[in-house]
Each structure stands twice: as structure tokens, then as C-alpha cells.
C-alpha positions as CSV (number, residue, x, y, z in Angstrom):
1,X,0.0,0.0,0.0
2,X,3.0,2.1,0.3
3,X,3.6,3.8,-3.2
4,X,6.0,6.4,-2.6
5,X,8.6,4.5,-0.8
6,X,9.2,2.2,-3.7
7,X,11.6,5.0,-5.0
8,X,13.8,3.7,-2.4
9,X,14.1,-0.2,-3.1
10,X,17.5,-1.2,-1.4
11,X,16.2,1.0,1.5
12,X,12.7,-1.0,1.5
13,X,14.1,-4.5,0.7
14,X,16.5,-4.0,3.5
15,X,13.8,-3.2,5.9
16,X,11.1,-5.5,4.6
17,X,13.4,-8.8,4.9
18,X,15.7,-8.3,8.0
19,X,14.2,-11.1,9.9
20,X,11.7,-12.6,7.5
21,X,12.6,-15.7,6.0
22,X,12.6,-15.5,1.9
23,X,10.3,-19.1,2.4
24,X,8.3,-17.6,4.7
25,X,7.4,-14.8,2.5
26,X,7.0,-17.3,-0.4
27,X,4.9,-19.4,1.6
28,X,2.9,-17.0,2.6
29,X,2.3,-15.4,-1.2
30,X,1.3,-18.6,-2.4
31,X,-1.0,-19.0,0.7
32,X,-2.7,-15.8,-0.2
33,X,-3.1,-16.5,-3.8
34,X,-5.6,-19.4,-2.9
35,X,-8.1,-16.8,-1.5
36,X,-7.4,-13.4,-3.5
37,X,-9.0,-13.0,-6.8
38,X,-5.9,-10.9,-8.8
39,X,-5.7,-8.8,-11.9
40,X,-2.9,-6.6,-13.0
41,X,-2.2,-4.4,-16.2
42,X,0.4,-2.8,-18.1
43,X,-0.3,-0.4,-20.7
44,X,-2.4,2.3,-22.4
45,X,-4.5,4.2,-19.4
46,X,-8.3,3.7,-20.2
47,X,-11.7,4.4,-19.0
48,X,-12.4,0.7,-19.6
49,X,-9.8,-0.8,-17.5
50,X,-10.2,1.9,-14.4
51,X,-13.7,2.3,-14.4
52,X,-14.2,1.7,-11.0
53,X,-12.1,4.8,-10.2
54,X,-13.9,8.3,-10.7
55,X,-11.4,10.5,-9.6
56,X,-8.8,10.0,-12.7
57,X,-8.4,13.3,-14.6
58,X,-9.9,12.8,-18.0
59,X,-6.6,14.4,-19.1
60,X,-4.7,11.4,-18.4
61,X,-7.4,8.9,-20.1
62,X,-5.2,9.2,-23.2
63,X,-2.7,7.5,-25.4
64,X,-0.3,9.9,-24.0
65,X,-0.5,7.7,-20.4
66,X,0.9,4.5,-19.7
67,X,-0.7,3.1,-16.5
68,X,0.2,0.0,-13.8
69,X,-3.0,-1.3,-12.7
70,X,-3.6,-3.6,-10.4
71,X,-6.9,-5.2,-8.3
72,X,-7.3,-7.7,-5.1
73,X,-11.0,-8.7,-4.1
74,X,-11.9,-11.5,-2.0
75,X,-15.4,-12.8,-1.4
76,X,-17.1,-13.1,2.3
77,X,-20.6,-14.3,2.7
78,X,-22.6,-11.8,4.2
79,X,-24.1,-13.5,7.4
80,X,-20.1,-13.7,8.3
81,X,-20.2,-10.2,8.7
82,X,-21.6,-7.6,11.1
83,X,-25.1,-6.2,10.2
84,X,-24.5,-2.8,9.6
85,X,-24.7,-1.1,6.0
86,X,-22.0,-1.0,3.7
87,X,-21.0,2.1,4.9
88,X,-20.4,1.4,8.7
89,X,-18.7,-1.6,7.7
90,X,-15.9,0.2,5.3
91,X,-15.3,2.4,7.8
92,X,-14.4,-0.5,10.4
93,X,-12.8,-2.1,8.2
94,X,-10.3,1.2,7.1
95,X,-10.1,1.5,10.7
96,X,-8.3,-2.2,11.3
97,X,-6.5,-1.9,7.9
98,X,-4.7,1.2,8.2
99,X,-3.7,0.9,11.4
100,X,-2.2,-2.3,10.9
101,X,-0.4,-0.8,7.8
102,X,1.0,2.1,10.0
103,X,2.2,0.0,12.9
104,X,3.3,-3.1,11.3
105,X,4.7,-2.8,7.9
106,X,8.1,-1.3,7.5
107,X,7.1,1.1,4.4
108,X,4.9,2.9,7.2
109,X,7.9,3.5,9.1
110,X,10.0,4.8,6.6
111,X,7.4,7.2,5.0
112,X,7.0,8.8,8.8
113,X,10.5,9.7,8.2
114,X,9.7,11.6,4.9
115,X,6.0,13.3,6.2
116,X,6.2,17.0,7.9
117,X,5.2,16.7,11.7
118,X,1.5,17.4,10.8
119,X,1.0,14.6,8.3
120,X,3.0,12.1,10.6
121,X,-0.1,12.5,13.3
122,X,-2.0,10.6,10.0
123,X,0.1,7.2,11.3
124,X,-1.3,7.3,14.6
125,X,-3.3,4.8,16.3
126,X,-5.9,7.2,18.2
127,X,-5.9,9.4,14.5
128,X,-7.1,6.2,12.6
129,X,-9.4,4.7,15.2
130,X,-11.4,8.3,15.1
131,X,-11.1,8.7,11.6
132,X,-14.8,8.8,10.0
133,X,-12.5,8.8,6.0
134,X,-14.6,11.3,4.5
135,X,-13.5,13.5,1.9
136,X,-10.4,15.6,2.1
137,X,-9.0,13.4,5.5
138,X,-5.5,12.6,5.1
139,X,-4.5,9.1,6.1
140,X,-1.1,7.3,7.2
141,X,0.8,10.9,5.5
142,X,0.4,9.7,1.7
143,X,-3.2,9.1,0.9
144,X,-5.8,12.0,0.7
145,X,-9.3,10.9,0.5
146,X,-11.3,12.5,-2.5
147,X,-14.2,10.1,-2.9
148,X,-16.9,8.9,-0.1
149,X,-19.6,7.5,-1.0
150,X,-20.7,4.6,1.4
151,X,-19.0,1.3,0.5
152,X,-16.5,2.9,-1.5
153,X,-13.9,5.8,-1.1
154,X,-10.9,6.9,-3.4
155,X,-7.7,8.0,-2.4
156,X,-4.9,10.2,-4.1
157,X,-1.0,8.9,-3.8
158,X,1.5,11.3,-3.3
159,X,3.4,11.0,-6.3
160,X,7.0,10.0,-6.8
161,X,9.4,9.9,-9.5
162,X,8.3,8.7,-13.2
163,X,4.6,8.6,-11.5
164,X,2.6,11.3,-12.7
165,X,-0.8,10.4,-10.9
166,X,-2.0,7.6,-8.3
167,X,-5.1,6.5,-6.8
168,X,-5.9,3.5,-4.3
169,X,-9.6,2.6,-4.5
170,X,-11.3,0.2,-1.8
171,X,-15.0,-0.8,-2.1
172,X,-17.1,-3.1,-0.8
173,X,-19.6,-4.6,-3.4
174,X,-22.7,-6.3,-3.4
175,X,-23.2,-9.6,-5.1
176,X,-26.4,-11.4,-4.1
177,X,-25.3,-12.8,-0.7
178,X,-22.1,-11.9,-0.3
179,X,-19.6,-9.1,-0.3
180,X,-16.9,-8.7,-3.0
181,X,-13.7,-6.3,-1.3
182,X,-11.9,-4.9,-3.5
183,X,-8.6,-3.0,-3.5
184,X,-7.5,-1.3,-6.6
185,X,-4.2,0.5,-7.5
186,X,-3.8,2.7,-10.8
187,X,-0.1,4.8,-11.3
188,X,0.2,6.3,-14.3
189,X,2.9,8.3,-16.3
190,X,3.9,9.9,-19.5
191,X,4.1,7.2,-22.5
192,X,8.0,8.4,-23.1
193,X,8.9,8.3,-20.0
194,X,11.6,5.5,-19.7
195,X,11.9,5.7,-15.7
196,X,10.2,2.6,-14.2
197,X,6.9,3.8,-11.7
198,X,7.2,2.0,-8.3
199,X,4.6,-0.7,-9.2
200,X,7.0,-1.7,-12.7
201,X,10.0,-3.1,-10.3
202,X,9.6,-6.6,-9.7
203,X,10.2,-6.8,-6.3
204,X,8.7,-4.0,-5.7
205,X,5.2,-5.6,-6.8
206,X,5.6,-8.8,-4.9
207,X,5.8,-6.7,-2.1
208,X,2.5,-4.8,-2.9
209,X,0.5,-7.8,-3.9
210,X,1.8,-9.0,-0.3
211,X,0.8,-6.5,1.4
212,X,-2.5,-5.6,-0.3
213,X,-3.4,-9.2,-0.3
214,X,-2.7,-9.8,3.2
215,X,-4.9,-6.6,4.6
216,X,-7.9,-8.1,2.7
217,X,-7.4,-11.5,4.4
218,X,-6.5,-9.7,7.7
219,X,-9.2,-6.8,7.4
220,X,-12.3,-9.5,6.3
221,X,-11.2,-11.6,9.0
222,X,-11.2,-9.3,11.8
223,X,-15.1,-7.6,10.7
224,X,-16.1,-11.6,11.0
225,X,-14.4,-11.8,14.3
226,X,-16.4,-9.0,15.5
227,X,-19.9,-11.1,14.3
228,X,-18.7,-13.6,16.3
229,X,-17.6,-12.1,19.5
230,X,-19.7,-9.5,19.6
231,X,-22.8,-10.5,17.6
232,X,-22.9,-7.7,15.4
């Protein structure tokens, strides 16, 4: 979920594997890739391919823009969860997700170091847990929130290097009797640019589709928790 520190790979890979066994993380991609549904696309930015995502300028929906797009859902039946509308139930889920981002994955950390003191109050626990995500609310120092609109809200990356443009979209989508989550990513930069955005870099992806897929699993799983425990 952490775009803009992927202009510093050595830095992240460093951080990301000290203490993490390459077979665990293997293990555990290949774990994920059993329950995540997974799409990903290189190539002209289009209005058919990112139509989920409102906010893209239509000046970038061109042949002039070559986008990285990527998407995670995963499926819950909907007696799993709690009983609240689709709104109440994003919001809980933001809630778990981003805090786990900001206190356990070592791209948090690093973009603290590269936030003002104001935006680094975004990482905190009691900022997140409060947080309603409505539009204009800045969350974990990179991601501004420009679209709310009940089980969905859009958020603007800071940008970084080749990367002209970003959004991160997560929804929550009604299909008969269950709930698709999705997570989308779209970067995007000029078609002659020959500098690599973060999400081209191999490793660099592995990591994302980690990490995105992981919160899904982690996120879904704690909002059925909560029907069980608490009988939401």
C-alpha cells in the first residue's frame, strides 16, 4: 500500500526482509493466492480498464499515459459479517486496515521519516481509530481521500518519480449474498517516460501484492471476528 517509498528499493528491501525468511514470504504469497481474486495491467490508461475509479483526470485517459493497474478482491458471505450497511462496515474495516499498515509494515515507518510533523499524526493509532475517512482526510501521511460514497472511497497517492498520478480505490460490493472487497491500485505516467513507476520493479510488486493481499485476508477476518464475538 506504500507507493512512494518504492523510489527507495535497497532502503525497502533491506527493511522488509531483515528477519523474515525468503520461504516464509513465499509461503505465505502462495497462501494468499488461494483466497485473493488478482488482476494486474500494463499499458495504455483507459476508462475501460479503471472504471471503477472516478477521480482519474480525463486528461490522463489518453494514449499519452501508460498506467500500472492492479486489483485484489476477495469474497465473504454476508451472514459472516456484522449487520450494519455497507458504509459502517468500510469504515471499520479502514479502521483495522490502516492501522495495521501504520504499525506493522516497514514502508509505514519509513514514510513517517519523509512526512512534515502534521501529516505524521496521520500514522497514529488514536488518528485512525477516530477517523470517520470522509472526503479531504489525510490518512497514514500519503493518501488524501477525495471520494466517499458509502462502501466505497478513493484516495490520491502522493506522487514520486516517473509517477505522474495515483489512486488506491477500496470498495465493498454487493453480489447477491455476499460481499466482493476490492482494492485497486492505478499509477500512471507519461508514455516516453523510460523511468520505471514503483509498481513496474519486480520486487517492488511482490511486495504490494503482499501486502494488499494480506490486509484483505487480515481486514475480512477481523469484521467476521467481530460477528462472532460480539454478535454484530
Amino acid at each position: 500500500m506504500s507507493h512512494l517509498i518504492f523510489q527507495y528499493p535497497k532502503l525497502l528491501i533491506s527493511v522488509a526482509l531483515v528477519g523474515t525468511p525468503i520461504t516464509y514470504l513465499i509461503y505465505l504469497h502462495q497462501s494468499l493466492s488461494r483466497k485473493i481474486n488478482h488482476v494486474s495491467k500494463k499499458g495504455i490508461l483507459t476508462s475501460t480498464t479503471t472504471h471503477r475509479v472516478s477521480t482519474i483526470p480525463t486528461s490522463a485517459i489518453s494514449s499519452d499515459h501508460l498506467m500500472y493497474y492492479d486489483m485484489s478482491s476477495i469474497v465473504i458471505r454476508k451472514t459472516l459479517l456484522p449487520s450494519v450497511s455497507k458504509g459502517e462496515l468500510l469504515t471499520m474495516y479502514l479502521r483495522h486496515n490502516m492501522c495495521l499498515f501504520s504499525s506493522r509494515f516497514p514502508q509505514a515507518w519509513i514514510l513517517r521519516l519523509m512526512c512534515t510533523r502534521e501529516e505524521r499524526a496521520s500514522f497514529t493509532q488514536g488518528y485512525l481509530q477516530n477517523l470517520k475517512f470522509e472526503e479531504g482526510d489525510l490518512v497514514n501521511g500519503v493518501y488524501r481521500i477525495l471520494v466517499r460514497s458509502g462502501g466505497k472511497v478513493e484516495l490520491e497517492l502522493k506522487t514520486a518519480g516517473a509517477m505522474q498520478g495515483g489512486r488506491l480505490l477500496i470498495e465493498i460490493v454487493e453480489s447477491g449474498d455476499n460481499y466482493m472487497f476490492v482494492n485497486e491500485t492505478v499509477m500512471w505516467k507519461e508514455a516516453g517516460e523510460k523511468a520505471q513507476m514503483p509498481m513496474e520493479r519486480g520486487l517492488a510488486k511482490g511486495l504490494h501484492e503482499l501486502a494488499s493481499w494480506w490486509l484483505l485476508d487480515a481486514g475480512t477476518r477481523f469484521l467476521i471476528g467481530l460477528k462472532e464475538q460480539k454478535g454484530l
